[in-house]
N, C-alpha and C positions, 0 to 999 in steps of 0.2 A: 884468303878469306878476308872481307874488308870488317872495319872496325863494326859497323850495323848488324851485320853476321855473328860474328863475334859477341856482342852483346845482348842480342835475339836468344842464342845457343847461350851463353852462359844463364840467363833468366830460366831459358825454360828446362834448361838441367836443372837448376838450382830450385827453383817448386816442385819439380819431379823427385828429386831426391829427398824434399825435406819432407814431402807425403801429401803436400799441399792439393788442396783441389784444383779444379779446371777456375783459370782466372778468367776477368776481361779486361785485356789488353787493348791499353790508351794508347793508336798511333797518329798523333800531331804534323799533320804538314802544312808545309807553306800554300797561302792560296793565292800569294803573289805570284805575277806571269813574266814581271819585268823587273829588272836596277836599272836605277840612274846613275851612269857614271860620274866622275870627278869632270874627267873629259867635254860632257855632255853627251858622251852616245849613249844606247840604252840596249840593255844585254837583256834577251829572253832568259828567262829560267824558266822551271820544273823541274817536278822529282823524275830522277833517275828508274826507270819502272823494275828492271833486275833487281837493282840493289835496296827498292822498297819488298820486292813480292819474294824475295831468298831468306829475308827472317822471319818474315809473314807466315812464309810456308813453314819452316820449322816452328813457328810458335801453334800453326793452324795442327800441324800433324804431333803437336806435344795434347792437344787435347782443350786447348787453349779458344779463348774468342776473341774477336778483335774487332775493334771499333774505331772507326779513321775518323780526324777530326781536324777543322782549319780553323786558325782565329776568327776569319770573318766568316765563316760560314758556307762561302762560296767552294765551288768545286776545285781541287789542287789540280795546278798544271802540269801536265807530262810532260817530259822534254821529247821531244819527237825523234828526235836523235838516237833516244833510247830502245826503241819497236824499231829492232829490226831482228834477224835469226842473229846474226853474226854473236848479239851480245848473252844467246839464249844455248851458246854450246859449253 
């Protein structure tokens, strides 16, 4: 289970146990598509899709809301790499 999992599952034990209502959960991503390297090359990013929608889904199935957000506003990039089955078993 990765650290993002981990912290998902800890929150949403931790307001289910203390008796807490259904929150709305703030999840911030990058809506950068690229870094500039040192080198000068330039490396694509985006978020990881698994490893955004595995604590999503526990936060969604705790009873929980969620709300995606990017600093500039613009749509967060997916790493393409990440849609495939391979990373969905």
């Amino acid at each position: 289970m990765n650290l993002m999992t981990r912290l998902a599952a800890a929150l949403a034990l931790t307001l289910a146990a203390s008796g807490a209502h259904a929150a709305n959960v703030l999840v911030v991503l990058s809506d950068e598509n690229h870094l500039d390297l040192k080198d000068g090359k330039v490396l694509s990013t985006g978020f990881y899709l698994n490893e955004l929608m595995q604590p999503v889904k526990l936060l969604l199935d705790a009873g929980h809301e969620v709300t995606f957000a990017t600093p500039q506003g613009r749509a967060p990039p997916v790493d393409t790499s990440s849609v495939t089955p391979a990373n969905w078993r």
